[in-house]
Biotite code that builds the C-alpha atoms (Angstrom):
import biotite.structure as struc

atoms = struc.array([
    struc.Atom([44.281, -1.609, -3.030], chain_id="A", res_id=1, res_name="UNK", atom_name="CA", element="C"),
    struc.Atom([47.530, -0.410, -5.283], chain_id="A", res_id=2, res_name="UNK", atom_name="CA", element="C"),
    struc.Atom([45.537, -0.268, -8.037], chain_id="A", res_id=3, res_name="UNK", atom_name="CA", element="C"),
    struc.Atom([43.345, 2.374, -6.502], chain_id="A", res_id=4, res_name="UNK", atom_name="CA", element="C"),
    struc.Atom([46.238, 3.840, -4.977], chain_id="A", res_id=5, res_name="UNK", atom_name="CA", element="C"),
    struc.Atom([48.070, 3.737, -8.262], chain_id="A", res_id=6, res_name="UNK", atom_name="CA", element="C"),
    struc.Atom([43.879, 5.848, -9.730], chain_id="A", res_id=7, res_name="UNK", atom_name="CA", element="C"),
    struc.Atom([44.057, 8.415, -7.191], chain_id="A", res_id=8, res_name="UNK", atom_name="CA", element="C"),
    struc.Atom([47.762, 9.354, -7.840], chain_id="A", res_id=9, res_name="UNK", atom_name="CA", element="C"),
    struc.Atom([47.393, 9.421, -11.539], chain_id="A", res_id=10, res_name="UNK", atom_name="CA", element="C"),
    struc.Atom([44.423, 11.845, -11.275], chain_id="A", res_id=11, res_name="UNK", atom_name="CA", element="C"),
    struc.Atom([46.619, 13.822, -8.974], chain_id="A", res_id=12, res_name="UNK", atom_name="CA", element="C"),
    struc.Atom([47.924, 16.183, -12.105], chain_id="A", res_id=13, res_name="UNK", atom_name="CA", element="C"),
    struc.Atom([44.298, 16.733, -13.048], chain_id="A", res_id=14, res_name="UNK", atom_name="CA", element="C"),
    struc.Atom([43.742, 18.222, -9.589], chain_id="A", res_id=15, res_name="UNK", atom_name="CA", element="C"),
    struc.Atom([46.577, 20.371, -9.359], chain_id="A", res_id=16, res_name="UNK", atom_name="CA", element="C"),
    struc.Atom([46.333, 21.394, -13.180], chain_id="A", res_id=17, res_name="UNK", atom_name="CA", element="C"),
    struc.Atom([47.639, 24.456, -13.839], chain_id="A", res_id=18, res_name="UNK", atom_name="CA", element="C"),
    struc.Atom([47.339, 26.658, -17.291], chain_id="A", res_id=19, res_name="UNK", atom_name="CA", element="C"),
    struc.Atom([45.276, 27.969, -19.758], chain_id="A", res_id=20, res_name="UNK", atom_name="CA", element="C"),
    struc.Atom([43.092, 24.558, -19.438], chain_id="A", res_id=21, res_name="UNK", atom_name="CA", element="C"),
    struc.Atom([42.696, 24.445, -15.440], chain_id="A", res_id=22, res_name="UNK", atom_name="CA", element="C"),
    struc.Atom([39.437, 24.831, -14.804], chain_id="A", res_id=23, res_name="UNK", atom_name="CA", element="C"),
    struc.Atom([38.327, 22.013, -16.893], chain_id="A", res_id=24, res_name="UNK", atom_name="CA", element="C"),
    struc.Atom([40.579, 19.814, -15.982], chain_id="A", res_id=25, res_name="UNK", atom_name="CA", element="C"),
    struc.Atom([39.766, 20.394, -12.003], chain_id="A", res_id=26, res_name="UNK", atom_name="CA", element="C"),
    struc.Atom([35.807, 19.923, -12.802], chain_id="A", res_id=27, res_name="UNK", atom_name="CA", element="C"),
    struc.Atom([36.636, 16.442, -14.027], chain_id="A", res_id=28, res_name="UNK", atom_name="CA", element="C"),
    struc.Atom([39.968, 15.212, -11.758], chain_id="A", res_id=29, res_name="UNK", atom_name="CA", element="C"),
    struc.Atom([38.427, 16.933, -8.338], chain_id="A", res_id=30, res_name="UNK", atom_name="CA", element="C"),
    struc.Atom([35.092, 14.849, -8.244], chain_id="A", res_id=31, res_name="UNK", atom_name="CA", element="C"),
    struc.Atom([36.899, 11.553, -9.500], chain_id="A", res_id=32, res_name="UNK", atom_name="CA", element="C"),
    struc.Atom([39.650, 12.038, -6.741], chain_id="A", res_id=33, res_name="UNK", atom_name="CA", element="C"),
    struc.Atom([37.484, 12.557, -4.150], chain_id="A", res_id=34, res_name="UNK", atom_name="CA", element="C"),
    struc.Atom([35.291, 9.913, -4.863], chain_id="A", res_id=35, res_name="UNK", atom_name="CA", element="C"),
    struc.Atom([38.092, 7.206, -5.589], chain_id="A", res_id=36, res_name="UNK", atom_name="CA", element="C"),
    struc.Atom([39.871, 8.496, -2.276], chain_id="A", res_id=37, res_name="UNK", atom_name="CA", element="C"),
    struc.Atom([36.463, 8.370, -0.150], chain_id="A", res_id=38, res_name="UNK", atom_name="CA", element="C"),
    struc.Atom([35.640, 4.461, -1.556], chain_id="A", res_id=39, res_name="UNK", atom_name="CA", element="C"),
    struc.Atom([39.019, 3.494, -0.837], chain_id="A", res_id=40, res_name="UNK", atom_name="CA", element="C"),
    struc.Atom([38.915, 4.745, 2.899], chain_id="A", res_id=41, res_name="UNK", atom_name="CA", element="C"),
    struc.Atom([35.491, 2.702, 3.098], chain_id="A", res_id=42, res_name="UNK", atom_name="CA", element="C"),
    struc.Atom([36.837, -0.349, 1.567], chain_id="A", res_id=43, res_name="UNK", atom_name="CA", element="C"),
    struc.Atom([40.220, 0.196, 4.012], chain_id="A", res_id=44, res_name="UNK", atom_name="CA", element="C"),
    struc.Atom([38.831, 0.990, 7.094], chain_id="A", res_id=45, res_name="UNK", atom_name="CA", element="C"),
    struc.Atom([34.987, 1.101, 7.506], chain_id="A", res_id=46, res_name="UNK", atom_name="CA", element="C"),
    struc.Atom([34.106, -2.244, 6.381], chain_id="A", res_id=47, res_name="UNK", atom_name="CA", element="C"),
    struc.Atom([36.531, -4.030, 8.332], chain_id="A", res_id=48, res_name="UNK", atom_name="CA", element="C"),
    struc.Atom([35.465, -2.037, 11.159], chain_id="A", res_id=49, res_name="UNK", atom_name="CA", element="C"),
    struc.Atom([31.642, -2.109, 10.918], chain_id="A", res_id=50, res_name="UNK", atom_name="CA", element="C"),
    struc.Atom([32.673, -6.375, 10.159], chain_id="A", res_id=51, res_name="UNK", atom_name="CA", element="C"),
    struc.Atom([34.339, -6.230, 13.931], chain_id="A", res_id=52, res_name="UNK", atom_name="CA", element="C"),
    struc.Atom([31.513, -4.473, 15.398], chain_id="A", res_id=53, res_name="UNK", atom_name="CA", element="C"),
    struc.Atom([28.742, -6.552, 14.264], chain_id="A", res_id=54, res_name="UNK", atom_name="CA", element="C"),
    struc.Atom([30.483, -9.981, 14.896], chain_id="A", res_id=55, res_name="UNK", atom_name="CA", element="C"),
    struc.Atom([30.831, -8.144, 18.535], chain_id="A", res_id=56, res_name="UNK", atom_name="CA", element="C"),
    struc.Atom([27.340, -7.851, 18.792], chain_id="A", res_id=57, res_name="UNK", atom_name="CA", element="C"),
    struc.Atom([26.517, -11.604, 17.504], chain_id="A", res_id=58, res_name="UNK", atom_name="CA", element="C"),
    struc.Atom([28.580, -12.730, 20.083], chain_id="A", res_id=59, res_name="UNK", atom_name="CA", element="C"),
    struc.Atom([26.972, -11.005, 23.045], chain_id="A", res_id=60, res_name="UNK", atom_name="CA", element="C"),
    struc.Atom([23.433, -11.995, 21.541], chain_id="A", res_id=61, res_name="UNK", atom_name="CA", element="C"),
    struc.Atom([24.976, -15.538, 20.976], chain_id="A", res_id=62, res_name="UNK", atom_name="CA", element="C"),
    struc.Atom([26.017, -15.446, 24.391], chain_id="A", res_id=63, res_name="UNK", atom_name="CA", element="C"),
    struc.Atom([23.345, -14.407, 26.099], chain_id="A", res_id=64, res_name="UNK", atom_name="CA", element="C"),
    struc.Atom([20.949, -16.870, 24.043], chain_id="A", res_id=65, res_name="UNK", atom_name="CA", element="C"),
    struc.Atom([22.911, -19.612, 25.126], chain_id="A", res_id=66, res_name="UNK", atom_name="CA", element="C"),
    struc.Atom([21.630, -20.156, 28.570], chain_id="A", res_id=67, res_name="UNK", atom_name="CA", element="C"),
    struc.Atom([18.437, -20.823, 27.781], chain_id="A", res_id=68, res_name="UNK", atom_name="CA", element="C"),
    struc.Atom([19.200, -22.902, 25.342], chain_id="A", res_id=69, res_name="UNK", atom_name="CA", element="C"),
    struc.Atom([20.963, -25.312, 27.739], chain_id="A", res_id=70, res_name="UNK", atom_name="CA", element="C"),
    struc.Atom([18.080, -25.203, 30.731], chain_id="A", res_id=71, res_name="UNK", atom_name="CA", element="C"),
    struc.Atom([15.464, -26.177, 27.802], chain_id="A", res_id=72, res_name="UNK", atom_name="CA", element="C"),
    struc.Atom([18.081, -29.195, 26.173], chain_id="A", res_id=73, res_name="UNK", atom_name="CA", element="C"),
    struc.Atom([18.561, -30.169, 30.510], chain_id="A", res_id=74, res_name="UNK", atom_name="CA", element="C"),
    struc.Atom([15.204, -30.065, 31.100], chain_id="A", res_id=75, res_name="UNK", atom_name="CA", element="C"),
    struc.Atom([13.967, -31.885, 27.910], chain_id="A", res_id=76, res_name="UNK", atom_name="CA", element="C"),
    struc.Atom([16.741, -34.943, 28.492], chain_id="A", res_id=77, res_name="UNK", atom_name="CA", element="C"),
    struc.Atom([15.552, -34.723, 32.059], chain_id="A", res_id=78, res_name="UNK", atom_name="CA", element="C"),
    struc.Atom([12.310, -36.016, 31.243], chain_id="A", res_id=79, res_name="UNK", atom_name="CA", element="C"),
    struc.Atom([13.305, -38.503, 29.041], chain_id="A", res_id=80, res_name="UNK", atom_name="CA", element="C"),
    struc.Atom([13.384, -42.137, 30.662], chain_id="A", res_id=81, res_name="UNK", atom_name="CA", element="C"),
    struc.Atom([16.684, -43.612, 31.163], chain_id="A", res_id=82, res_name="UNK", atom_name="CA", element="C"),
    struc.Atom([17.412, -47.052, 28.465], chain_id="A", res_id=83, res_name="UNK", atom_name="CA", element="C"),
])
C-alpha cells in the first residue's frame, strides 16, 4: 500500500509538468497515474468489500441449507435401531 502510494506521488510531477516538454510528459504520467490510483482504490476498498458481501451471502445460503440438513440427519438416526 505505501509503495503504491509512494508510485502515484512520484508520477505526480509528470502530471503537472509544465514547460517546453509538457505534453509528452502528461501522455505518459496521466495514463500511469490514473491507472496506479484506480488499482489501488480496488485493492483498498472493492475487494474487501465485494469479500464482505459474498461471505454475507454464503451465510444466508448456509443458513437456510441448514434445516434440511438436520430433518434428513433426524430422520435418518430415527430409523436406525437403538444398540
Amino acid at each position: 500500500m505505501m509503495t503504491s502510494f509512494a508510485f502515484i506521488l512520484g508520477l505526480l510531477p509528470l502530471v503537472i509538468a509544465e514547460g517546453p516538454s509538457r505534453l509528452a510528459r502528461r501522455d505518459v504520467g496521466t495514463p500511469v497515474f490514473g491507472g496506479m490510483l484506480s488499482a489501488s482504490f480496488i485493492g483498498i476498498f472493492a475487494i474487501p468489500a465485494l469479500y464482505v458481501i459474498f461471505q454475507s451471502i454464503r451465510e444466508r445460503l448456509r443458513s437456510s441449507t441448514r434445516p434440511e440438513e438436520v430433518r434428513e440427519k433426524q430422520a435418518i438416526t430415527a430409523d436406525r435401531p437403538a444398540v
